[in-house]
PDB file of N, CA, C and O in Angstrom:
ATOM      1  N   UNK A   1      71.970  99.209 100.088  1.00  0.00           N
ATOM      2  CA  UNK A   1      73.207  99.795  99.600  1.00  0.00           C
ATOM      3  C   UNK A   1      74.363  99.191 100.378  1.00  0.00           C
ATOM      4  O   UNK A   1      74.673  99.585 101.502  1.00  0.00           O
ATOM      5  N   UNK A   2      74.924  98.312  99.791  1.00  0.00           N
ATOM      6  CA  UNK A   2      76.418  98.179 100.236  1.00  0.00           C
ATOM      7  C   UNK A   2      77.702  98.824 100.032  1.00  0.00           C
ATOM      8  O   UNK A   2      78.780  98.291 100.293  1.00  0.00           O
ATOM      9  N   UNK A   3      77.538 100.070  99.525  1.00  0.00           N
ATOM     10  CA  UNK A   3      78.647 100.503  98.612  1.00  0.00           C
ATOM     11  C   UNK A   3      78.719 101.982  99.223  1.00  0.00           C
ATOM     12  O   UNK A   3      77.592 102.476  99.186  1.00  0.00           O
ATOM     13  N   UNK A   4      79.650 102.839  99.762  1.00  0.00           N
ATOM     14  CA  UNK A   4      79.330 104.194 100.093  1.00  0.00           C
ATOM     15  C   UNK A   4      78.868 105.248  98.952  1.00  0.00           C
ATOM     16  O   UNK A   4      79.305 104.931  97.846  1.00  0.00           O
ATOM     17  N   UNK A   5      78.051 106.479  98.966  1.00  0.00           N
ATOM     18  CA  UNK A   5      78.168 107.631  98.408  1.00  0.00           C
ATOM     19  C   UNK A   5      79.376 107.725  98.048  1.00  0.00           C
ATOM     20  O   UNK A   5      80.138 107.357  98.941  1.00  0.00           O
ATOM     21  N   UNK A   6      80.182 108.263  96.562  1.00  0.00           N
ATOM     22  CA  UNK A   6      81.002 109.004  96.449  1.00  0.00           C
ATOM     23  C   UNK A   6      80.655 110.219  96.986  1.00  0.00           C
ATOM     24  O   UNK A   6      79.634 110.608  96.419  1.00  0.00           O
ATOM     25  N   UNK A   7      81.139 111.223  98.056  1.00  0.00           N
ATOM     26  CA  UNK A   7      80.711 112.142  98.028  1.00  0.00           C
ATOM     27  C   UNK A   7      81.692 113.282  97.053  1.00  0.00           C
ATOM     28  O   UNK A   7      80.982 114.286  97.101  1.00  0.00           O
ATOM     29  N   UNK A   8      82.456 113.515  96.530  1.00  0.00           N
ATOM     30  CA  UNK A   8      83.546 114.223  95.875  1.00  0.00           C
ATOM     31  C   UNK A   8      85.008 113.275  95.628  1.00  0.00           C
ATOM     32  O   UNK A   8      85.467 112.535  96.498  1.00  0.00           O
ATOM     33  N   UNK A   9      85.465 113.420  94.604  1.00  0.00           N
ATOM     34  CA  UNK A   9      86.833 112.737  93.848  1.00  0.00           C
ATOM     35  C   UNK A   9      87.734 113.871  94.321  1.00  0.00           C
ATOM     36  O   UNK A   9      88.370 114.383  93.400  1.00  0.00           O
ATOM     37  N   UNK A  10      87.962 114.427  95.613  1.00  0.00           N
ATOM     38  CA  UNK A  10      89.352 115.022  96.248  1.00  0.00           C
ATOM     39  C   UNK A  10      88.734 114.771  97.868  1.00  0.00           C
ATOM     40  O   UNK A  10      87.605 114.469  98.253  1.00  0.00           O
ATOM     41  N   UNK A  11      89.740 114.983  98.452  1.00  0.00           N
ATOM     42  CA  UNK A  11      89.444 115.143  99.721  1.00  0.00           C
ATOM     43  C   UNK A  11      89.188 116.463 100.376  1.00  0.00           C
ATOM     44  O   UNK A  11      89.394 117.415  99.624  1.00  0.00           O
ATOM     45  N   UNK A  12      88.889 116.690 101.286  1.00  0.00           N
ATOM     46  CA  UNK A  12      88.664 118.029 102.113  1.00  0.00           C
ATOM     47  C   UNK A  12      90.123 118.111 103.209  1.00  0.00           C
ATOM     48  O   UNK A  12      90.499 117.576 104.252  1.00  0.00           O
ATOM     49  N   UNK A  13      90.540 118.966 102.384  1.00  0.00           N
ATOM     50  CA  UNK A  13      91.898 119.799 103.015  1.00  0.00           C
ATOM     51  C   UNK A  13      91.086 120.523 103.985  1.00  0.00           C
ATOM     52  O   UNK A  13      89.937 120.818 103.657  1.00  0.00           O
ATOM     53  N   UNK A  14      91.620 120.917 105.376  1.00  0.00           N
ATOM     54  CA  UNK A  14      91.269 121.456 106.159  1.00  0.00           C
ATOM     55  C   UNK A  14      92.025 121.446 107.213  1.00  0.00           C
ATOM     56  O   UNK A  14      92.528 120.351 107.463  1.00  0.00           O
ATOM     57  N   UNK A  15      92.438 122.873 108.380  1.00  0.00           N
ATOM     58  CA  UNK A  15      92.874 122.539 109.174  1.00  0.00           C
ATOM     59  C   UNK A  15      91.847 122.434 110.831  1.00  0.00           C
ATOM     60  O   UNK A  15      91.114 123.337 111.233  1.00  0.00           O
ATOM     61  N   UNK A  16      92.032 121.386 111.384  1.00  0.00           N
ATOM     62  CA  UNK A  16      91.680 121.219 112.263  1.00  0.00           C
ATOM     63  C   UNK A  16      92.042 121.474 113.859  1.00  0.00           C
ATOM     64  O   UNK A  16      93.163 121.157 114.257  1.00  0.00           O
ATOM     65  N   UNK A  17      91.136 122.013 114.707  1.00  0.00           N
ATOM     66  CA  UNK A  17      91.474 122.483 116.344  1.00  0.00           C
ATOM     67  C   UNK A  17      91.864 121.199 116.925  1.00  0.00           C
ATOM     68  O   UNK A  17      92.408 120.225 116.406  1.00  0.00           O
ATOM     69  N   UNK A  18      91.526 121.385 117.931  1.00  0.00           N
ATOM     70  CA  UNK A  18      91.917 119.843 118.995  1.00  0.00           C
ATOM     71  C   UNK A  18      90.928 119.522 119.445  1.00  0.00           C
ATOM     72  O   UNK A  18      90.691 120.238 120.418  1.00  0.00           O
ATOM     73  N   UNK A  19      89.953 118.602 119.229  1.00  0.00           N
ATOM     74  CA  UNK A  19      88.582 117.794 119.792  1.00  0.00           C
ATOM     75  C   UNK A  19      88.869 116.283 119.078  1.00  0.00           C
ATOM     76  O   UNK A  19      89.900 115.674 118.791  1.00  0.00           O
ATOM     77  N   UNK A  20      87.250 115.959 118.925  1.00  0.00           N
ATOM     78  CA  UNK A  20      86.924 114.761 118.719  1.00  0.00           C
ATOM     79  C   UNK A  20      86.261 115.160 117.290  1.00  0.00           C
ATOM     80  O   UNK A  20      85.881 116.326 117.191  1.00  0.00           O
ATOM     81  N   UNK A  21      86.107 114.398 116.302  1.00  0.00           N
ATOM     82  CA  UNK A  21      85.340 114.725 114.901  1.00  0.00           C
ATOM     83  C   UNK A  21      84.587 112.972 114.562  1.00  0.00           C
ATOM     84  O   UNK A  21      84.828 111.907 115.131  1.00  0.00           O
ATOM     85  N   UNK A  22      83.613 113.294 113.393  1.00  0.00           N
ATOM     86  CA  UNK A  22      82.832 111.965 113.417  1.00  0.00           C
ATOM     87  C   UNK A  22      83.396 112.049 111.935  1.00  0.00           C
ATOM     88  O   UNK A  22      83.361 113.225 111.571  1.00  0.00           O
ATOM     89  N   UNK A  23      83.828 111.335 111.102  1.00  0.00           N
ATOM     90  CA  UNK A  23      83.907 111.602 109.699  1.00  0.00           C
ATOM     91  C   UNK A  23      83.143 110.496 109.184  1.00  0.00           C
ATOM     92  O   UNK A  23      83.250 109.350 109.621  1.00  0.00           O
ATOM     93  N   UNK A  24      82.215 110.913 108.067  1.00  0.00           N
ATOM     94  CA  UNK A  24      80.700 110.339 107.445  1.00  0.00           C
ATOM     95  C   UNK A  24      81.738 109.363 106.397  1.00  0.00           C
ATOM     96  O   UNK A  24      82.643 109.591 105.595  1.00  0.00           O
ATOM     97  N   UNK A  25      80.890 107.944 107.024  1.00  0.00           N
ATOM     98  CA  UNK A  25      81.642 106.395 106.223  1.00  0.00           C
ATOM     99  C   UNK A  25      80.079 106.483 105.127  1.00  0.00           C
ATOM    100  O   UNK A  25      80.182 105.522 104.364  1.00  0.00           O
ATOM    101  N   UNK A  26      78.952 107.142 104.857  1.00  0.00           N
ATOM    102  CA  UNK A  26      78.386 106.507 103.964  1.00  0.00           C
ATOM    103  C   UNK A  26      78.669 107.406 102.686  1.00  0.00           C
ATOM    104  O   UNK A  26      78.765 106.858 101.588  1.00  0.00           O
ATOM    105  N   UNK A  27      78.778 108.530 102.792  1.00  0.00           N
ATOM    106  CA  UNK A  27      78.656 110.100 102.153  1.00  0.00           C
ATOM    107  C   UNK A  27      77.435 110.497 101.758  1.00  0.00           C
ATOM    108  O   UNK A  27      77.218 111.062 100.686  1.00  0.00           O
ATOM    109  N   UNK A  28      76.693 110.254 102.501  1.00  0.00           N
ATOM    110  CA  UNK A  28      75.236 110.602 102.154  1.00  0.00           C
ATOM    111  C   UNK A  28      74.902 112.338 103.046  1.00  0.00           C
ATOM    112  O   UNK A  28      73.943 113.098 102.913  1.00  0.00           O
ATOM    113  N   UNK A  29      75.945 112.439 103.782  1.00  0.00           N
ATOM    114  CA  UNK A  29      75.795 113.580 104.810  1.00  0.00           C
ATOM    115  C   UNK A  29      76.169 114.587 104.111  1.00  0.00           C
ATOM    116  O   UNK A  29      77.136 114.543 103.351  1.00  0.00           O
ATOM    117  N   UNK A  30      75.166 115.993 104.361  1.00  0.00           N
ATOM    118  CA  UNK A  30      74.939 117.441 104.087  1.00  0.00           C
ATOM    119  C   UNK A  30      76.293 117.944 104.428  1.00  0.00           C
ATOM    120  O   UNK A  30      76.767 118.775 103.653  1.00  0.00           O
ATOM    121  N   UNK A  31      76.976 117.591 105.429  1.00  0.00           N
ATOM    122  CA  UNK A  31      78.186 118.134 105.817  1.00  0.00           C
ATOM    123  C   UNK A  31      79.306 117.866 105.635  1.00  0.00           C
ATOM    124  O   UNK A  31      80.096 118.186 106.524  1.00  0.00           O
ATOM    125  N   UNK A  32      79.833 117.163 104.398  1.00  0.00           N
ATOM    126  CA  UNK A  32      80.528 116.582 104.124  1.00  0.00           C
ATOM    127  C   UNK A  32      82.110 117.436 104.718  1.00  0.00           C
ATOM    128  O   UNK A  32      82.182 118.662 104.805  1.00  0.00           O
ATOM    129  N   UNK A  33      83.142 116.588 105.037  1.00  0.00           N
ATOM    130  CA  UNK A  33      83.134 115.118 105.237  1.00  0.00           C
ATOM    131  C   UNK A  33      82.920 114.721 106.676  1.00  0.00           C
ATOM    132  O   UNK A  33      83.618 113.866 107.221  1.00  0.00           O
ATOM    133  N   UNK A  34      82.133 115.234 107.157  1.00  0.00           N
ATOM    134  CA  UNK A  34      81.548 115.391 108.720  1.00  0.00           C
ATOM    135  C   UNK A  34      80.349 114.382 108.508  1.00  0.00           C
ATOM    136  O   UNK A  34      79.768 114.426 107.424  1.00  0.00           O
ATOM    137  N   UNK A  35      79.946 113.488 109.454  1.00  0.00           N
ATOM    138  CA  UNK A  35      78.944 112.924 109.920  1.00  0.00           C
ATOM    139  C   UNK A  35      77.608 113.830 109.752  1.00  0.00           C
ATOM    140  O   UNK A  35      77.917 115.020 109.701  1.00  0.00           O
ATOM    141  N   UNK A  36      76.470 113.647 109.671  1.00  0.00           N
ATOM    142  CA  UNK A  36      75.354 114.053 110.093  1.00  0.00           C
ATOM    143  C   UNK A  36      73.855 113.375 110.635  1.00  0.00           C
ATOM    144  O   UNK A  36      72.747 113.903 110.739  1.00  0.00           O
ATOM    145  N   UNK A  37      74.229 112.242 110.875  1.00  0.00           N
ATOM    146  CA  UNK A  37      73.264 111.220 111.188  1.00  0.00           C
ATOM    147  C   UNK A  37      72.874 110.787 109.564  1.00  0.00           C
ATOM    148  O   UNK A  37      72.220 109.748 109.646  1.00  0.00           O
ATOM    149  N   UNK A  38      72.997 111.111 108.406  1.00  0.00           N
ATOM    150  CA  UNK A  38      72.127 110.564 107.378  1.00  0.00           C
ATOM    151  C   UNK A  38      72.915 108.896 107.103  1.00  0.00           C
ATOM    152  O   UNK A  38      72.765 108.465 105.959  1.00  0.00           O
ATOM    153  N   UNK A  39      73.523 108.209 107.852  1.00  0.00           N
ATOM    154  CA  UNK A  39      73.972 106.894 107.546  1.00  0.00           C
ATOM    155  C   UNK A  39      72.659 106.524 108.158  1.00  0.00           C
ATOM    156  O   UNK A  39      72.176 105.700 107.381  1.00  0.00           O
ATOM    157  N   UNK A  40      71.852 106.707 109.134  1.00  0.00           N
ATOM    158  CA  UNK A  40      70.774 106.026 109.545  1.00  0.00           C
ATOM    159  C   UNK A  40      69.504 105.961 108.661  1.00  0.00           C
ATOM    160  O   UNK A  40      68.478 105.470 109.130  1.00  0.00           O
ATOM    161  N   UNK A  41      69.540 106.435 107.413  1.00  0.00           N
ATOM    162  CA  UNK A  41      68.473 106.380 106.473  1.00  0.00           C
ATOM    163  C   UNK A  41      68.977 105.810 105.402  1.00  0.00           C
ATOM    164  O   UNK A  41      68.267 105.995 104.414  1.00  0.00           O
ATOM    165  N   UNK A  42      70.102 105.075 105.174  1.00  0.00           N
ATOM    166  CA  UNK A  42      70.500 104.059 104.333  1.00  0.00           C
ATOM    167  C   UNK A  42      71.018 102.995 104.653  1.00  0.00           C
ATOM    168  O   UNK A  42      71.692 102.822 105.668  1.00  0.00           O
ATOM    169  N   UNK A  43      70.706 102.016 103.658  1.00  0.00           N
ATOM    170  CA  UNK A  43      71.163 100.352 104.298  1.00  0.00           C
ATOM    171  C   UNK A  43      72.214 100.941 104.260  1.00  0.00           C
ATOM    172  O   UNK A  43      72.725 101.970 103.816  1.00  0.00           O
ATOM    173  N   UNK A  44      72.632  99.268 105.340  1.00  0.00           N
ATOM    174  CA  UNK A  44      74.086  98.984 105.222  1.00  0.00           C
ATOM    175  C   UNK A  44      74.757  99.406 106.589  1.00  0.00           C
ATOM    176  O   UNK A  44      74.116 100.045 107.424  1.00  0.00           O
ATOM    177  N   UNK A  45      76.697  98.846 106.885  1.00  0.00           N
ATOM    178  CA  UNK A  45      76.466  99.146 108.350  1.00  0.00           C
ATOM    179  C   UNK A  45      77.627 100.475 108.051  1.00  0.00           C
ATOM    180  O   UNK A  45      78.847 100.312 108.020  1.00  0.00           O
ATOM    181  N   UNK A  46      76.965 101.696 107.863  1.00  0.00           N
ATOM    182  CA  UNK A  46      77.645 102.852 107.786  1.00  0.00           C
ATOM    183  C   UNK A  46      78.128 103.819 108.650  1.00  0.00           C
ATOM    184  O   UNK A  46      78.362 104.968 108.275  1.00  0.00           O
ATOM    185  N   UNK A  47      78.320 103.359 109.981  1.00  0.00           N
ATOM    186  CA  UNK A  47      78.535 104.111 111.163  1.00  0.00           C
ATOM    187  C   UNK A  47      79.779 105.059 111.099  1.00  0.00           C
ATOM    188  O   UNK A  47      80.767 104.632 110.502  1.00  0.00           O
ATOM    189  N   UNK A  48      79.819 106.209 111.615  1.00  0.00           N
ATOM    190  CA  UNK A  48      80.652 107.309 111.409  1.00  0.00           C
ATOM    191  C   UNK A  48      81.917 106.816 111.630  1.00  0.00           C
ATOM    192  O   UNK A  48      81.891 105.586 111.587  1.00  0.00           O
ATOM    193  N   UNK A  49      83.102 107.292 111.867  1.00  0.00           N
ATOM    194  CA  UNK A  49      84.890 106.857 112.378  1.00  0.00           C
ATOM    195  C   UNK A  49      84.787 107.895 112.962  1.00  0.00           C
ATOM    196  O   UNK A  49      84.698 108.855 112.198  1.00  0.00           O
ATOM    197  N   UNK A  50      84.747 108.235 114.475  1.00  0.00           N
ATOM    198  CA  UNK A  50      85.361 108.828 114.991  1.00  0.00           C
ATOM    199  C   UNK A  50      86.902 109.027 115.454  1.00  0.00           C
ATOM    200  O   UNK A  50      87.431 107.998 115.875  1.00  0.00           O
ATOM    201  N   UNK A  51      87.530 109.948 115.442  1.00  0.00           N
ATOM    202  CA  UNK A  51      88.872 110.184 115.089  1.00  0.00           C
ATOM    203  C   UNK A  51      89.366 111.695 115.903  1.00  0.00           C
ATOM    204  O   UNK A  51      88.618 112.654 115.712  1.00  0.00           O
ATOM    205  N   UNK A  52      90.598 111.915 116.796  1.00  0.00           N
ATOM    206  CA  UNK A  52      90.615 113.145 118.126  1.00  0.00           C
ATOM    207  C   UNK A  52      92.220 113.447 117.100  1.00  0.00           C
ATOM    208  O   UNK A  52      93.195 112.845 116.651  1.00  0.00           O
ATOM    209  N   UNK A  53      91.552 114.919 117.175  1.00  0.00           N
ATOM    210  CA  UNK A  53      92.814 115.699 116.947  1.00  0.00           C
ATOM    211  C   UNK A  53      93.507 116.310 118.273  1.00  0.00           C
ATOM    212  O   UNK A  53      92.853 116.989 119.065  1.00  0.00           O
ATOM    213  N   UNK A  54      95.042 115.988 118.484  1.00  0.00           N
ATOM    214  CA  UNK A  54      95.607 116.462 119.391  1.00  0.00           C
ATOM    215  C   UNK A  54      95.726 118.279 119.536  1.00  0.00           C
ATOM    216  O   UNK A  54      95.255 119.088 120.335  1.00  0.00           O
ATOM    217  N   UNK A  55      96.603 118.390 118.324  1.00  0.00           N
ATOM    218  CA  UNK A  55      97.144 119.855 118.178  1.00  0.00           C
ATOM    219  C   UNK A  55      96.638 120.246 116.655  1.00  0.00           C
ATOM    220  O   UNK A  55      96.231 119.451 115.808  1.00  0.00           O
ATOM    221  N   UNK A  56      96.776 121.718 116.524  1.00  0.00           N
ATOM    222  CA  UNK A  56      96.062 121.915 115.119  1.00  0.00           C
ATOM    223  C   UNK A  56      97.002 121.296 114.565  1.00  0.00           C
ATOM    224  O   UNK A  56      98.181 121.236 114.914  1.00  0.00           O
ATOM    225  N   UNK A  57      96.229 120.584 113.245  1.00  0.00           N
ATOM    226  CA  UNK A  57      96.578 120.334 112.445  1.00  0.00           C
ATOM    227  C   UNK A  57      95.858 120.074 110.971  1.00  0.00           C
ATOM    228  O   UNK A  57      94.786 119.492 110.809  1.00  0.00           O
ATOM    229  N   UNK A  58      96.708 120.648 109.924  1.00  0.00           N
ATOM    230  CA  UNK A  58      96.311 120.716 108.294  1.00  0.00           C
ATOM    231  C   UNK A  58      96.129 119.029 108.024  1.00  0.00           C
ATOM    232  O   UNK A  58      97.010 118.179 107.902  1.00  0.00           O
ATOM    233  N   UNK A  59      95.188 118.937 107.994  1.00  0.00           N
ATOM    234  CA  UNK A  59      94.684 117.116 106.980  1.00  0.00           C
ATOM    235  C   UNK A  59      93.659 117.125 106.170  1.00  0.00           C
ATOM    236  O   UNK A  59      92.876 118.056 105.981  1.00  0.00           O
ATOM    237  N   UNK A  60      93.666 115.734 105.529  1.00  0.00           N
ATOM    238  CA  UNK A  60      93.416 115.992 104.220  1.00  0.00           C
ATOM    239  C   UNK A  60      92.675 114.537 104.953  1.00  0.00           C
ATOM    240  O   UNK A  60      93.198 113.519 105.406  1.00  0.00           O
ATOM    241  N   UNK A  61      90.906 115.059 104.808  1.00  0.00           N
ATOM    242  CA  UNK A  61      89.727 113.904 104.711  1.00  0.00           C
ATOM    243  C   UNK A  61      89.065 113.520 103.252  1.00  0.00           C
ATOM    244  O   UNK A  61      88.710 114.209 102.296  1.00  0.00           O
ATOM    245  N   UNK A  62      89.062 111.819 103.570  1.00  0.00           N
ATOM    246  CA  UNK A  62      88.847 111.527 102.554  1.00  0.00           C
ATOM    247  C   UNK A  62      87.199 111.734 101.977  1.00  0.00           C
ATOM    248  O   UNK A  62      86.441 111.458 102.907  1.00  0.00           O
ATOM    249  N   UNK A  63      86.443 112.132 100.741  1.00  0.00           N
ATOM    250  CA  UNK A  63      85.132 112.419 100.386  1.00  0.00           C
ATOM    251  C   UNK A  63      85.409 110.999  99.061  1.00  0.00           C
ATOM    252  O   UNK A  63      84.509 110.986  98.221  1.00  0.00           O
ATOM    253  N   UNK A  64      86.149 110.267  98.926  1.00  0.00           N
ATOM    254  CA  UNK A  64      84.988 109.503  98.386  1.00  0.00           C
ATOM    255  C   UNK A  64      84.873 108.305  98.765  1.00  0.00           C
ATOM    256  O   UNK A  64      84.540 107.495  97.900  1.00  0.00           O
ATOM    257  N   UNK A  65      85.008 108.025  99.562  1.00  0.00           N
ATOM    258  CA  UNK A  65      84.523 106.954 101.148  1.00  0.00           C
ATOM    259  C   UNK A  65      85.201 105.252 100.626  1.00  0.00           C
ATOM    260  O   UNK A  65      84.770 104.191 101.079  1.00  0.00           O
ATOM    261  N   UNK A  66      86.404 105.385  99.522  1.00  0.00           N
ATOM    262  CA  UNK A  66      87.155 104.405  99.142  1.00  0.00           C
ATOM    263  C   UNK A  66      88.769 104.459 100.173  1.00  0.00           C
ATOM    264  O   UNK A  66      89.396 103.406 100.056  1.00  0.00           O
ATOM    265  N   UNK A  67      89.098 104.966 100.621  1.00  0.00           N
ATOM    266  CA  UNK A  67      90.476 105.081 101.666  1.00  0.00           C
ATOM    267  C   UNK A  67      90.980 103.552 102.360  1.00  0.00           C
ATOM    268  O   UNK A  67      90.215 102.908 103.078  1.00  0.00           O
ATOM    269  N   UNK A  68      91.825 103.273 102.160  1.00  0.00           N
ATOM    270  CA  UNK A  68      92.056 102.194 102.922  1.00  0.00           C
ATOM    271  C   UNK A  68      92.536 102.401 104.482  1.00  0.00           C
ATOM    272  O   UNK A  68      92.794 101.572 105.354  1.00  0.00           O
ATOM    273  N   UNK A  69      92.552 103.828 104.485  1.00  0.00           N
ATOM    274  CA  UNK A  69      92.868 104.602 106.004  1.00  0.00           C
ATOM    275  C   UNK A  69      91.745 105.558 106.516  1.00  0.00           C
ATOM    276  O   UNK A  69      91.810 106.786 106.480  1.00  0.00           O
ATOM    277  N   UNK A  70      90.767 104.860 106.969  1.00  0.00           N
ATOM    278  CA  UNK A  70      89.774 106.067 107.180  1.00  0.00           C
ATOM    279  C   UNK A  70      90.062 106.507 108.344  1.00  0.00           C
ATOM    280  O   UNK A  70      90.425 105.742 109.237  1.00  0.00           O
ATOM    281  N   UNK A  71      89.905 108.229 108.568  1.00  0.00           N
ATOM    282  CA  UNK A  71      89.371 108.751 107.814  1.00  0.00           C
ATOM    283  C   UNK A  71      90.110 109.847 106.545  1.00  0.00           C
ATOM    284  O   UNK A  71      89.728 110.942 106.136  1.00  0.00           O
ATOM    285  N   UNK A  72      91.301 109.008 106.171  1.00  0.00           N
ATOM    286  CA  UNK A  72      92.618 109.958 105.592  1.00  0.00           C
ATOM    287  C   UNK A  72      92.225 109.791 104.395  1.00  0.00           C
ATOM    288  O   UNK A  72      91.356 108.985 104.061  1.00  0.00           O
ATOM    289  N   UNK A  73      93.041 110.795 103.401  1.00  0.00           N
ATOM    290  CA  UNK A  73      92.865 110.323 102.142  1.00  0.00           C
ATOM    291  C   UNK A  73      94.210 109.222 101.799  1.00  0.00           C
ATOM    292  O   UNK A  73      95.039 108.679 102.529  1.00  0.00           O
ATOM    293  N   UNK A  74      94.065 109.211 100.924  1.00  0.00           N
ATOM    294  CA  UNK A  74      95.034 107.989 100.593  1.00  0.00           C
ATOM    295  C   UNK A  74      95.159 107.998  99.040  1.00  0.00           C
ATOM    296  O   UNK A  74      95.820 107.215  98.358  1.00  0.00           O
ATOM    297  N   UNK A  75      94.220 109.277  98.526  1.00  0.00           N
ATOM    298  CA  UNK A  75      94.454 108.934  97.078  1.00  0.00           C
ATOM    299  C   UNK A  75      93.879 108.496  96.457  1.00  0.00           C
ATOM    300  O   UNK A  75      93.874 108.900  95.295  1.00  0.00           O
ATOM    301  N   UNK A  76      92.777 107.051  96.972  1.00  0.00           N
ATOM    302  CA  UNK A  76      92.287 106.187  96.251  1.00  0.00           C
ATOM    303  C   UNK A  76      91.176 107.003  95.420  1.00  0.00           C
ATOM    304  O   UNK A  76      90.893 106.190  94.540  1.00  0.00           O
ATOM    305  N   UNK A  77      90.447 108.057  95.211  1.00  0.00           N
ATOM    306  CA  UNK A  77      89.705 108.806  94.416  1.00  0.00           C
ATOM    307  C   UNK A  77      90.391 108.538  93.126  1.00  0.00           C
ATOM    308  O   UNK A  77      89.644 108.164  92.222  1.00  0.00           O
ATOM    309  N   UNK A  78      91.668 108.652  92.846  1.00  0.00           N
ATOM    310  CA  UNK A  78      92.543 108.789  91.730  1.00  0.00           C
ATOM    311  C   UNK A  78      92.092 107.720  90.539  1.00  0.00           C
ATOM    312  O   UNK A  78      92.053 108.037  89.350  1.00  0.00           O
ATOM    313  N   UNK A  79      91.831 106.691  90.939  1.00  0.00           N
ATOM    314  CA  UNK A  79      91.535 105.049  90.317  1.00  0.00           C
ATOM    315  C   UNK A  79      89.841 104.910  90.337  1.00  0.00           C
ATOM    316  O   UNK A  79      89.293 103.928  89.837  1.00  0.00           O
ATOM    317  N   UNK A  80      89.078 106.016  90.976  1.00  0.00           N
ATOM    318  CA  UNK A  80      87.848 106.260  90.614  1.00  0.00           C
ATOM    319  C   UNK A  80      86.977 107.197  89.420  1.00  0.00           C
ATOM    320  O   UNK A  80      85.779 107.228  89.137  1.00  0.00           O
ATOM    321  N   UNK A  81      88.263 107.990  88.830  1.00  0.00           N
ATOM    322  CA  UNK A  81      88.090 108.940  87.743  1.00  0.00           C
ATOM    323  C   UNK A  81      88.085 107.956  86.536  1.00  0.00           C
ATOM    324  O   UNK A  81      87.955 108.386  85.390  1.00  0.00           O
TER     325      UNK A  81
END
């Protein structure tokens, strides 16, 4: 597989605390749009983007693993419908 999972055509609005997050580059993960190790059971080099939130904040992750800003949305779902 060279190509990611679509995992969903919107992103996951959510607001976020202040840590570190892994956001899943294949979308093969149960936890979408969170990492879960399942990039290691599909080809290809699908390694997570880790990405640190300072202060809370409302963002919008991308689920269908087309973004030209990972791990943001950007919209690009739009041109996948």
């Amino acid at each position: 597989m060279t190509e990611p999972k679509i995992a969903a055509t919107s992103p996951a609005v959510v607001t976020l605390e202040p840590g570190t997050y892994w956001w899943c580059r294949c979308g093969h993960s149960q936890n979408q749009p969170y990492c879960d190790s399942s990039h290691k059971t599909v080809e290809g080099d699908f390694s997570p983007v880790e990405f640190t939130i300072e202060q809370e904040t409302r963002v919008r992750l991308c689920r269908c693993k087309h973004t030209a800003d990972q791990p943001w949305c950007d919209d690009a779902h739009k041109a996948l419908r």
